[in-house]
C-alpha positions as CSV (number, residue, x, y, z in Angstrom):
1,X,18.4,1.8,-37.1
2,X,21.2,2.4,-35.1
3,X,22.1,-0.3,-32.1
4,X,22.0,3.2,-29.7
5,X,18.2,3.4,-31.0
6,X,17.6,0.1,-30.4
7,X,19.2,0.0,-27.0
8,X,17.4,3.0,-25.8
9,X,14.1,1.1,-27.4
10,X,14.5,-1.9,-25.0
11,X,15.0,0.2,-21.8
12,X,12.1,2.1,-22.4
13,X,9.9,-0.8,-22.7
14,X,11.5,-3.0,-20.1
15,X,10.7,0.4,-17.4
16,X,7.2,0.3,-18.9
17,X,6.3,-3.3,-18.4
18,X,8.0,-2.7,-14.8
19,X,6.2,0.5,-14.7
20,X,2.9,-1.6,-15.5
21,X,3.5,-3.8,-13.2
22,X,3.7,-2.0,-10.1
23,X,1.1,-0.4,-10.6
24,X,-1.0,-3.9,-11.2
25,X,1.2,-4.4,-7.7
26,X,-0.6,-1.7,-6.0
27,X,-3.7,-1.9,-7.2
28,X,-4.0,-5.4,-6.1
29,X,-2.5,-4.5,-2.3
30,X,-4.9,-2.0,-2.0
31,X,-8.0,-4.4,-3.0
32,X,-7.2,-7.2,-0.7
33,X,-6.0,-4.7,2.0
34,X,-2.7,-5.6,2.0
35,X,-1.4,-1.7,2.3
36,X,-3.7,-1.0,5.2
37,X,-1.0,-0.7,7.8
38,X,1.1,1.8,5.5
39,X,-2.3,3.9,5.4
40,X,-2.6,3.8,9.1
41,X,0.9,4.7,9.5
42,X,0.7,7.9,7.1
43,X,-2.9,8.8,8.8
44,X,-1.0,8.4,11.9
45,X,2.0,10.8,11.0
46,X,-0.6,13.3,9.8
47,X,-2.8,13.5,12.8
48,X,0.5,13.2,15.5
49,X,1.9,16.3,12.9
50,X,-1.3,17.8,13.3
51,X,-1.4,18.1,17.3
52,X,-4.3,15.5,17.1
53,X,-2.7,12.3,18.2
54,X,-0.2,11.8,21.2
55,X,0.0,7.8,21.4
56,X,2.7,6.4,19.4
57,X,1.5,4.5,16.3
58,X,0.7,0.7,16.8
59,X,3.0,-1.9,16.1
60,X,1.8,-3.8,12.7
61,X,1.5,-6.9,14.7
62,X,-0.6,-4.6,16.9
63,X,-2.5,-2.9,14.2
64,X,-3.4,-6.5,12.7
65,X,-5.0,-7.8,15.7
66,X,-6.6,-4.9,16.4
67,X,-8.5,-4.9,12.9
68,X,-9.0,-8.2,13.3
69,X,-10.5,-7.9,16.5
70,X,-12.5,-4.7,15.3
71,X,-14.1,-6.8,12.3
72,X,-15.3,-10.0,14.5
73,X,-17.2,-7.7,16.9
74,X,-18.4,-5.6,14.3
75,X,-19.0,-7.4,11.3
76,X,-20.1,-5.9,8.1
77,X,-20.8,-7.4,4.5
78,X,-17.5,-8.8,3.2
79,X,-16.9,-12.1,1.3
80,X,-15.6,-14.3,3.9
């Protein structure tokens, strides 16, 4: 085996175990709501693209207290 092959062998695994990773990244984010701000944001974009939304999109510090808010006076079935 040449050191070329070898080389080229370690890169691909090291971009799959990063690969992996992110994903496990992700995932996780998007069960403990961690990405909910970057979903309002592109919701946002589509619906101000759209014609459908002339307010400017929240702050996150904004968008936080207002889900917090939201959840306290509404509250559903969650964990905690």
């Amino acid at each position: 085996m040449s050191s070329l092959t070898s080389g080229s062998g370690r890169t691909t695994a090291i971009a799959a175990v990063r690969s992996a990773l992110a994903g496990a990244r992700g995932y996780f984010r998007g069960v403990l709501g961690a990405d909910a701000y970057e979903k309002y944001l592109d919701h946002h974009r589509a619906e101000a693209a759209a014609g459908h939304c002339a307010a400017p999109a929240m702050t996150e510090r904004e968008f936080w207290r207002d889900r917090t808010d939201r959840q306290d006076t509404n509250p559903q079935g969650r964990c905690c």
